[in-house]
C-alpha positions in Angstrom: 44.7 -30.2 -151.8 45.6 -31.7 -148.4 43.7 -29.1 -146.6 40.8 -29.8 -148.6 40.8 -33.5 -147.6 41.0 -32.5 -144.7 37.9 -31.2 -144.4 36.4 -34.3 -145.9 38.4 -36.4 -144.1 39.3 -35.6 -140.5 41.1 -38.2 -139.7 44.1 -36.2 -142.1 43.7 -34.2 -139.2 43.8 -36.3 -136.1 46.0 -38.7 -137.5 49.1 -36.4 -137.7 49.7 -36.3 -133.9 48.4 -39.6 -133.0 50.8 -40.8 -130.5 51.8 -43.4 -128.0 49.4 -41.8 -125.2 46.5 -41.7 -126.8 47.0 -45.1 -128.3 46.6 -46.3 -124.9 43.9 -44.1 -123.7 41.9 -45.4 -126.6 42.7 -49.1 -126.1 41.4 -48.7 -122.5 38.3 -47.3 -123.7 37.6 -49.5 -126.4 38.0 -52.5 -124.2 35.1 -51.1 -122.0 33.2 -50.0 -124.5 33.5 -53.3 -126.4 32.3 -55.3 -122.6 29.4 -52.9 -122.5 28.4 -53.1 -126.2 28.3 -56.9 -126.8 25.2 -57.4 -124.8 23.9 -54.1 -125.9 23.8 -54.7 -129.7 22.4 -58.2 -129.4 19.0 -56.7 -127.3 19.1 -53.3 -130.3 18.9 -55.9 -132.8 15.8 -58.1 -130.9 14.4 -54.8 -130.8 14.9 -54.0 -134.1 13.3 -57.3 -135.3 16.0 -58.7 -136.5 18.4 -62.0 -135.3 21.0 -61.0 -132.3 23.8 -60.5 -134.6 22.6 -58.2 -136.9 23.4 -56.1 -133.8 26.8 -56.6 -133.6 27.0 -56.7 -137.4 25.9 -53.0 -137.3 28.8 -52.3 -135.1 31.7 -53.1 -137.0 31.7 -51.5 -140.4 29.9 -48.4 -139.4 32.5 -47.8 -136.2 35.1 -47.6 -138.7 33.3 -45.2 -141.4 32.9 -42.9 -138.7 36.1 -42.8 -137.6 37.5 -42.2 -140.9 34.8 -39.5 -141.5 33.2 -38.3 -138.5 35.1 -35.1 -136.5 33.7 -35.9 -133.2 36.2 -37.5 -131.2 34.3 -39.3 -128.6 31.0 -40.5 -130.6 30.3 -44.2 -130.3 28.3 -45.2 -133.6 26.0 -48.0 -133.2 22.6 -49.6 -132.9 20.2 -47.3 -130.4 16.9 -47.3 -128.7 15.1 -45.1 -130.8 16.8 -45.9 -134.1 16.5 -49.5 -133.7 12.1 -49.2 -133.0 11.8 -46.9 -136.1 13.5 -50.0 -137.8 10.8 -52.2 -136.5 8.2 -49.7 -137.4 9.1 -48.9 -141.0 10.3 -52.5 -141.9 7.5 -54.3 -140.3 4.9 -52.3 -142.4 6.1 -53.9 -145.6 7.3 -57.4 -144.4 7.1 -60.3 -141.9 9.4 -60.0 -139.1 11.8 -63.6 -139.6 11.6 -63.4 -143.0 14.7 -62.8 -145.6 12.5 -60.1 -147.0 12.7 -58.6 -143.7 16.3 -58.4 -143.5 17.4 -57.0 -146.9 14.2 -54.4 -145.7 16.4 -53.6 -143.2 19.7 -53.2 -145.1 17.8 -50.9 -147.8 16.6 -49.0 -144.9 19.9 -48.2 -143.9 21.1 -47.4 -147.4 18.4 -44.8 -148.1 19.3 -43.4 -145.0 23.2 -43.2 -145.4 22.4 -41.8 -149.0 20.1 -38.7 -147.7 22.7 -38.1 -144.8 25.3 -38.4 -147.4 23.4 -35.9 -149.5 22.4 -33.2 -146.9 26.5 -33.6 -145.8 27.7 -32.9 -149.5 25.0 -29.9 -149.6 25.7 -28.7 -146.5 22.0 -28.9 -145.4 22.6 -29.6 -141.7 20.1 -26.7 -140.7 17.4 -28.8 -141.8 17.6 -30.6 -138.8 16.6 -27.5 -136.7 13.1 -27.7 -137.5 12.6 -30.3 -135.0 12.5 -27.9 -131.8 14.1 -29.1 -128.3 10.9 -29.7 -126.9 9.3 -32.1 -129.5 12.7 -34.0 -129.6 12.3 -34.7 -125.6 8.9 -35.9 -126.3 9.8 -37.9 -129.1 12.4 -39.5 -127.2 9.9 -39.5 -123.8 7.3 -41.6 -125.7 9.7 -44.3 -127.7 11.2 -45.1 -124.2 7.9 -46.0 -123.1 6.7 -47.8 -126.2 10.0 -49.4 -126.2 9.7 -50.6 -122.9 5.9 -51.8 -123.3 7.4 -53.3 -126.3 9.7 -55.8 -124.5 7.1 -56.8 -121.8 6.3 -59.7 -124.1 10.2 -60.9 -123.7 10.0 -60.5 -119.6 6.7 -62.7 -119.4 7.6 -65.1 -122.2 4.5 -64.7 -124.5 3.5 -63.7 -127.8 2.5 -60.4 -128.7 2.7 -57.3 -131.3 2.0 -54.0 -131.9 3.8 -50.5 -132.4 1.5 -47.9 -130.8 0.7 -48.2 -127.1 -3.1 -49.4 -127.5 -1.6 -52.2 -129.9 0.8 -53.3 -126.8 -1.6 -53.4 -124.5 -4.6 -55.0 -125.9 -2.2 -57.7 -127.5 -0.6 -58.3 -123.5 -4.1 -58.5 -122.7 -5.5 -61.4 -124.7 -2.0 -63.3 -124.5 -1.6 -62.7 -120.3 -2.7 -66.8 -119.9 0.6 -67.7 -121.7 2.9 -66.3 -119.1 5.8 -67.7 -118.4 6.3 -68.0 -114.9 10.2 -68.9 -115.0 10.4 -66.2 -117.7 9.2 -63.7 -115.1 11.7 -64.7 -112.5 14.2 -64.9 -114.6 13.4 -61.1 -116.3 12.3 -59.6 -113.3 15.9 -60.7 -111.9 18.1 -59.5 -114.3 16.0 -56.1 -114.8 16.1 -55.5 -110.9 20.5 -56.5 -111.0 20.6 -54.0 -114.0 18.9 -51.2 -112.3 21.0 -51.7 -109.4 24.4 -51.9 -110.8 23.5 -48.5 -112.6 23.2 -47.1 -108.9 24.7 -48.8 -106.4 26.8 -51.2 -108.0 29.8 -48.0 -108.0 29.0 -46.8 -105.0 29.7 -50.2 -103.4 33.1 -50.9 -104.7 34.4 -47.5 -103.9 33.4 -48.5 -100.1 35.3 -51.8 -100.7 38.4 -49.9 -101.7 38.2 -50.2 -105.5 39.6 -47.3 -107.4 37.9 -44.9 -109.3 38.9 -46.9 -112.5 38.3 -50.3 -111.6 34.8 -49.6 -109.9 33.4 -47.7 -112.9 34.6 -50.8 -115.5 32.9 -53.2 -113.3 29.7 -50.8 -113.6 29.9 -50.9 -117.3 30.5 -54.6 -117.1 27.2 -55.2 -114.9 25.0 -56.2 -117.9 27.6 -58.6 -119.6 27.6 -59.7 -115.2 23.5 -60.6 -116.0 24.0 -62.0 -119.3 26.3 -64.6 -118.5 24.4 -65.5 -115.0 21.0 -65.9 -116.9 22.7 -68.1 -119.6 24.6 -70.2 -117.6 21.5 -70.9 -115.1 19.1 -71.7 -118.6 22.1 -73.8 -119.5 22.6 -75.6 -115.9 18.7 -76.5 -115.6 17.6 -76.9 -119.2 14.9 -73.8 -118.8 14.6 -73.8 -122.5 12.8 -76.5 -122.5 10.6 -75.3 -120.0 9.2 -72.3 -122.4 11.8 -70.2 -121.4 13.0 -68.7 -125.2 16.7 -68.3 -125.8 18.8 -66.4 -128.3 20.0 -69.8 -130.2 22.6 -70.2 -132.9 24.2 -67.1 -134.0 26.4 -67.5 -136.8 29.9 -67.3 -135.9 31.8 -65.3 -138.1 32.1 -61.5 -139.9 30.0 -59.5 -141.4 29.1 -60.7 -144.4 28.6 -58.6 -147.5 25.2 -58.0 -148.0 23.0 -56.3 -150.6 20.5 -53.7 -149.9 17.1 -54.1 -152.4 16.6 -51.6 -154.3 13.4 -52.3 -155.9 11.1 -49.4 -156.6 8.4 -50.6 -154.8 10.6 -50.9 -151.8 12.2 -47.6 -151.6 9.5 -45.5 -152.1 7.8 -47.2 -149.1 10.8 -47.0 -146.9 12.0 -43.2 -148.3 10.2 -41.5 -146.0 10.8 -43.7 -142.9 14.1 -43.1 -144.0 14.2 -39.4 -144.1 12.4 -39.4 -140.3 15.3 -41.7 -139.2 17.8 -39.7 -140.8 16.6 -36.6 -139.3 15.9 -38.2 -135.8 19.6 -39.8 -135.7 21.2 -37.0 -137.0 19.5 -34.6 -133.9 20.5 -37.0 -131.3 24.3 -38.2 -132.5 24.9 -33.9 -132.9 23.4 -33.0 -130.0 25.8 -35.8 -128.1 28.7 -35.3 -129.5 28.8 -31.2 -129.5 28.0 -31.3 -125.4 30.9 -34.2 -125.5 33.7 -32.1 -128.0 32.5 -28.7 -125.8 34.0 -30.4 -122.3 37.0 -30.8 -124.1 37.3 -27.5 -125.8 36.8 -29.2 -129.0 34.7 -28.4 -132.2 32.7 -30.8 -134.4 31.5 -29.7 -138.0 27.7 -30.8 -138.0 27.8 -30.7 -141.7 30.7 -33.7 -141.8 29.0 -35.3 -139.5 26.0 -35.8 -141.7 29.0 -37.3 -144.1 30.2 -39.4 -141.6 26.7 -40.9 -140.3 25.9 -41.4 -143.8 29.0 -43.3 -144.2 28.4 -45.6 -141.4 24.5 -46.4 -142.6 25.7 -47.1 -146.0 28.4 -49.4 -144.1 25.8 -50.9 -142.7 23.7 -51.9 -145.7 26.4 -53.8 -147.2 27.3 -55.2 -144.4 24.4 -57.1 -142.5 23.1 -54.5 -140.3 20.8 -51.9 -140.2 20.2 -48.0 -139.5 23.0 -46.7 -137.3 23.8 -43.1 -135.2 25.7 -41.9 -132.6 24.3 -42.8 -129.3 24.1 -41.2 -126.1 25.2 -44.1 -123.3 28.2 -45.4 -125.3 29.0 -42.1 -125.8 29.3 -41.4 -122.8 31.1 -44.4 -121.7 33.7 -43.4 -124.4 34.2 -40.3 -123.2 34.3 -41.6 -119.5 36.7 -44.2 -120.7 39.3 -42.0 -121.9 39.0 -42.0 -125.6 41.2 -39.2 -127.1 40.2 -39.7 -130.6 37.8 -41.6 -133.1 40.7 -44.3 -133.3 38.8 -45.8 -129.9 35.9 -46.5 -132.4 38.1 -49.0 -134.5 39.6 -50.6 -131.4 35.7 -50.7 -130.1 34.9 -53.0 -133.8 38.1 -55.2 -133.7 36.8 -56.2 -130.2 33.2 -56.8 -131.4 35.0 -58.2 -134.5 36.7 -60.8 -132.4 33.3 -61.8 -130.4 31.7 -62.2 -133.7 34.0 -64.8 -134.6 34.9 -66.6 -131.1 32.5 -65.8 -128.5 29.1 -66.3 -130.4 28.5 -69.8 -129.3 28.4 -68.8 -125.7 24.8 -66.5 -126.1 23.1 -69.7 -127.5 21.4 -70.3 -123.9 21.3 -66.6 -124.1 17.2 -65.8 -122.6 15.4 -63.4 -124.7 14.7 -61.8 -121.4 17.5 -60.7 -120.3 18.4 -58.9 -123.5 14.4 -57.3 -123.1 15.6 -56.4 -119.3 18.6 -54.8 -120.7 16.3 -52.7 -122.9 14.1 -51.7 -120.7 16.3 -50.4 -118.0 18.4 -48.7 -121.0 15.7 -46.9 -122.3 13.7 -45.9 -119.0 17.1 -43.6 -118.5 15.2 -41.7 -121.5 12.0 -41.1 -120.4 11.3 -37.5 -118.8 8.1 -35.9 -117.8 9.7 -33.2 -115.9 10.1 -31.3 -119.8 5.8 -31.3 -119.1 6.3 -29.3 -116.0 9.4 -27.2 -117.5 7.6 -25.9 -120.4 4.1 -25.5 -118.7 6.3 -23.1 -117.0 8.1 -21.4 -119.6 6.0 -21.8 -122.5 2.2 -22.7 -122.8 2.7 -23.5 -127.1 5.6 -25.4 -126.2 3.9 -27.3 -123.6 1.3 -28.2 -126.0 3.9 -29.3 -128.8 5.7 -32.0 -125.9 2.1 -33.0 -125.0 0.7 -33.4 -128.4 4.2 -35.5 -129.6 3.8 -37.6 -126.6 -0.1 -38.4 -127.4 0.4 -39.0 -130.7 3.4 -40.6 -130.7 1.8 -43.4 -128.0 -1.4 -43.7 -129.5 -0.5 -43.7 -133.4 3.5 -45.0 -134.0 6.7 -43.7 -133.5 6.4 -42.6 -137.3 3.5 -40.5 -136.8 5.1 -38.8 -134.0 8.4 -37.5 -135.4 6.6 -36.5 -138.3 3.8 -34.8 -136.5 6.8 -33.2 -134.0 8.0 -31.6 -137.5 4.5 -30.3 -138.3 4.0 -29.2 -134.5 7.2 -27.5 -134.8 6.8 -25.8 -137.7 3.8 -24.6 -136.9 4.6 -23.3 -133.6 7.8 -21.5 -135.4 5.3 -19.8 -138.0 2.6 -18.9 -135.2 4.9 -17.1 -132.8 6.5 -15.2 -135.7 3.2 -14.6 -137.3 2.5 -12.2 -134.2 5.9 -10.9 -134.0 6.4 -8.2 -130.8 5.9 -4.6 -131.6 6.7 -2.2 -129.3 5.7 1.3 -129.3 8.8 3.4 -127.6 9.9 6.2 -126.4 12.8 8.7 -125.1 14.6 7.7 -122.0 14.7 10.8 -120.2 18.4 12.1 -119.6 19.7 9.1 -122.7 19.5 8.6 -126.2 17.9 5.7 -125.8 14.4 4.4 -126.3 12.6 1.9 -124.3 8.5 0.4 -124.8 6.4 3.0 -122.7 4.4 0.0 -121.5 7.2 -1.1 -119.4 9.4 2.6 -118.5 8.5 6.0 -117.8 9.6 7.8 -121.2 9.2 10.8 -123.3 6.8 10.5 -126.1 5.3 13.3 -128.8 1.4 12.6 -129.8 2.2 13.9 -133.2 5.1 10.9 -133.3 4.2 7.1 -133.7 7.7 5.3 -132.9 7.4 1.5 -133.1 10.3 -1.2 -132.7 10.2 -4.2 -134.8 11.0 -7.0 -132.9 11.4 -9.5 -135.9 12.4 -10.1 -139.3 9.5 -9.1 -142.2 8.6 -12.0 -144.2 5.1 -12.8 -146.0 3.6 -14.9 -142.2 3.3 -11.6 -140.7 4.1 -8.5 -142.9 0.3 -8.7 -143.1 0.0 -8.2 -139.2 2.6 -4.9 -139.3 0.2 -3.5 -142.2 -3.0 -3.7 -139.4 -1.0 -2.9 -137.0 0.2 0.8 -138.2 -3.0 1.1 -140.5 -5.2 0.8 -136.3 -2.9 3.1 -134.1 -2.9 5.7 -136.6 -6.7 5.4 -136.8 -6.7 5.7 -133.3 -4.6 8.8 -133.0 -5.5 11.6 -135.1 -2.7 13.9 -133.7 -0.1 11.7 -135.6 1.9 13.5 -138.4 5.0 11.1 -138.5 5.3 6.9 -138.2 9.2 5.5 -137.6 9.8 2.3 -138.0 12.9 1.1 -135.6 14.0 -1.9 -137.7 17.3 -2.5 -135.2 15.9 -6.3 -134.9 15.3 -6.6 -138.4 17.0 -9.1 -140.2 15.3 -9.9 -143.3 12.4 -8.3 -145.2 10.7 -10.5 -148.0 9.1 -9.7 -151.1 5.8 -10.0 -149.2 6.9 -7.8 -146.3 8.4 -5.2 -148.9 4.7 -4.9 -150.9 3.2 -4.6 -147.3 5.9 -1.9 -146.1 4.9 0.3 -149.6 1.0 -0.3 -148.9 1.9 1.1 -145.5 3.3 4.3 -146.8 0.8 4.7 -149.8 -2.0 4.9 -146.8 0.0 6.9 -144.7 0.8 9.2 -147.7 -3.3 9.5 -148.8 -3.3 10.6 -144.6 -0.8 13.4 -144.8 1.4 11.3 -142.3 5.1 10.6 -143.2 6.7 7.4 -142.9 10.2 7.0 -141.5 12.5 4.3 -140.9 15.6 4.3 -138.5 18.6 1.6 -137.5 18.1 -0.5 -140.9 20.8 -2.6 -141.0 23.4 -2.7 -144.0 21.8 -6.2 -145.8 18.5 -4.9 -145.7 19.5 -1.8 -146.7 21.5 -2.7 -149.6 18.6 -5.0 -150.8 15.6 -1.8 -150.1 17.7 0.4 -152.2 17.6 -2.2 -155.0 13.4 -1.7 -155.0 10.9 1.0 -155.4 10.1 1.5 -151.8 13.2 3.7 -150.9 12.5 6.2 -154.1 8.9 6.2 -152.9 9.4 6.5 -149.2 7.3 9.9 -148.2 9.8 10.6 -145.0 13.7 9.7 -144.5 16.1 6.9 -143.1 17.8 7.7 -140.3 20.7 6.3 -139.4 19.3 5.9 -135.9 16.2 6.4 -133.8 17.4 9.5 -131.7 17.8 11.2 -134.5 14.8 10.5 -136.0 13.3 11.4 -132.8 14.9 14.7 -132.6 14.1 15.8 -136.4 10.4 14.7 -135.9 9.6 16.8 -132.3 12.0 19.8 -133.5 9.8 20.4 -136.8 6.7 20.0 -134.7 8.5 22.3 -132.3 8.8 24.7 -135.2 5.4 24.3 -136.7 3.7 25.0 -133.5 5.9 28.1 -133.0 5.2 29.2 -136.7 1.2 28.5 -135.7 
């Protein structure tokens, strides 16, 4: 029974040999990921279009789920980048940003998405996450640091503006560019020009002065709480508010508050499938963190619990003031950097940001909007790569085209339309490659028992013997294509007496395939040619025996393709001699 929970509930696990030094490895990382994540959540939840601490709100609760249920040891749950624009894109379609209706949007948001998380945990449906490809993730991910950063341009020069595609941005900048702020600039410009430094020179700098290792890279991580308190005592000193500078304001001092998500039909089917995309979206990025974080460490995560555990800390969320939540990759990091030994450093990380809730609050009220927009923007910009253009041009001309296509797309038309056109592009590309699946026509290795395509190595080969390897599994996108394919070359050879099918790479065969494999041999029987198969491996085996096809089969199955080889060219041996 304990075992069981186990699996359920990793921190059974964990817990057992907590000790004394990992307490204090933990603590030490909490307390710099806590510095780092105050200033962090407030400028998520601006992004997300919702009021500063709705931010830290979604960092309390959910920290704990995860550390209850998550397995990763080192994953910081939170409010990120990407998570927090599909929030304003899904929740701005059905209400006014400012509004209540826009915060309990929010909340049911995150509920739908802890409850399909939940659900794919519980079903162990973590695969579905695979059929967003590598390449359609980084362009994802290239375009919403762009739109995100285009998106807080509007903070840096103090106007007005909207939008969630690129054009949208743009045109709106455009007609409000006479409202600029001037003070608003310097003051932005500043703090985004600080922030980019301290990421790259701020370290360097104190290790020159004689800091240590440890000291220097806390002050780093500090750097943006550094800008936030500069910028808000200066709006403070000199009364820039008043001067059209636009500040954070009153932020209610005190815990989350419990909070109920709306369930209303109307609202959930229009914020389902913006759920599902941020489910899927979060879910990619928080595994894809935390299995290169647990593999530096010899560690294992189970990506199946971690659905469990992300869907824990969204449902956390809902009830508790925030909104959709996942694993992300800078606090991560910093985590992991820190010295957290186990998910413990979470819960230390949300009494901290527990304790600013309640005490330190009042002391963001000067707090300028731009500064939290400059924090964004240099956060974000980390994210953007167009080197993955140049890599798969390279490598990959269809993948190029997906990374292209999800970039275009996901500029011009939403974040929404981007993700879910990744999944299309990627499934596509998946079902087009494997549509055509690689054939070779082989041959004897002279001197071996092995066979090798006689397109690419000098090999032995009969004209009365058509051997072709089957690169990939049969199934009904391109059993069709293996029917053409044997049905031309035989056309084309008249000396052929005998077809073997290598199926060493074959994995699985289909119903589809299987009707195509017994068309193949009633043709090749009405041509007098045999059909033979060689290296069929035991599942598919087991499941052809099970069928028609076998019982039918004209020719044999050999166990490999040598001998299959030798039994066809010794009876042609022996029919020629008899001729």
């Amino acid at each position: 029974m304990i075992n069981h929970l186990r699996g359920y509930l990793p921190i059974l696990d964990w817990g057992r040999t907590y000790d004394r030094n990992a307490f204090s490895n933990d603590m030490i990382a909490a307390v710099i990921v806590t510095i780092m994540l105050i200033p962090q959540s407030l400028a998520y939840a601006l992004l997300a279009g919702l009021p500063p601490e709705a931010g830290i709100y979604a960092s309390i609760a959910p920290i704990i789920l995860y550390a209850i249920f998550g397995t990763s040891r080192a994953l910081a749950v939170g409010p990120v980048a990407v998570v927090s624009l599909l929030t304003a894109s899904a929740v701005g379609q059905v209400a006014e940003q400012g509004t209540a209706g826009y915060a309990v949007a929010a909340l049911t948001l995150a509920f739908l998405s802890g409850g399909f998380l939940m659900l794919l945990g519980l079903f162990r449906l973590g695969f579905l996450a695979n059929f967003l490809s590598h390449p359609v993730i980084a362009g994802f991910i290239t375009a919403s640091g762009i739109l995100i950063a285009f998106s807080q341009l509007k903070h840096l020069l103090g106007v007005s503006a909207h939008g969630h595609t690129l054009p949208q941005l743009l045109s709106s900048l455009g007609e409000h560019l006479g409202e600029i702020n001037f003070i608003t600039v310097i003051l932005g410009g500043l703090a985004t020009a600080f922030l980019f430094w301290v990421r790259k020179g701020l370290k360097p700098m104190l290790r020159r002065l004689g800091a240590s290792p440890k000291l220097a890279d806390v002050l780093t991580k500090a750097g943006p709480v550094a800008a936030v308190a500069v910028t808000t005592i200066s709006v403070w000193l000199f009364g820039l508010n008043d001067k059209g500078v636009k500040i954070v304001g009153e932020v209610p001092q005190s815990l989350p508050p419990l909070t109920m998500p709306g369930l209303s039909p109307d609202l959930v089917q229009q914020l389902l499938v913006p759920a599902i995309l941020i489910s899927i979206i979060g879910f990619v990025e928080s595994v894809s963190v935390a299995q290169t974080l647990a593999a530096k460490k010899r560690q294992r995560i189970d990506p199946d619990q971690e659905l469990i555990g992300l869907g824990a800390a969204n449902i956390g969320a809902a009830f508790t003031g925030g909104y959709p939540v996942t694993g992300g990759f800078s606090r991560s990091v910093v985590n992991y950097d820190a010295g957290a030994e186990t998910p413990a450093a979470g819960a230390f990380t949300a009494v901290g940001l527990a304790i600013a809730a309640v005490a330190l609050t009042p002391l963001v009220y000067y707090l300028p909007n731009a500064t939290l927009a400059a924090t964004i923007v240099v956060a974000v910009l980390s994210l953007v790569d167009f080197s993955i253009l140049k890599k798969t041009w390279g490598y990959s001309k269809a993948d190029f085209t997906a990374v292209a296509a999800t970039i275009v797309l996901t500029l011009a038309l939403g974040v929404e339309v981007g993700v879910a056109s990744g999944v299309g592009i990627s499934i596509l590309l998946h079902l087009y490659k494997t549509s055509r699946p690689h054939v070779a026509e082989i041959g004897l290795m002279p001197g071996t028992q092995h066979f090798r395509n006689v397109n690419r190595h000098s090999v032995e080969t009969d004209p009365t013997v058509l051997s072709l390897r089957v690169d990939e599994s049969l199934y009904f996108v391109n059993a069709r294509f293996l029917e053409d394919l044997v049905q031309a070359r035989v056309s084309e050879g008249c000396a052929i007496k005998n077809v073997i099918l290598m199926f060493s790479a074959v994995n699985e065969v289909d119903y589809s395939a299987l009707e195509s494999l017994e068309a193949i041999n009633q043709r090749l029987t009405d041509l007098g040619i045999g059909l033979h198969l060689s290296e069929v491996k035991g599942p598919v085996m087991d499941r052809l025996q099970q069928t028609h096809f076998i019982h039918e089969l004209n020719g044999r199955v050999f166990l490999s393709q040598y001998d299959a080889w030798r039994a066809m060219t010794v009876s042609t041996d022996i029919d020629n001699a008899a001729e």
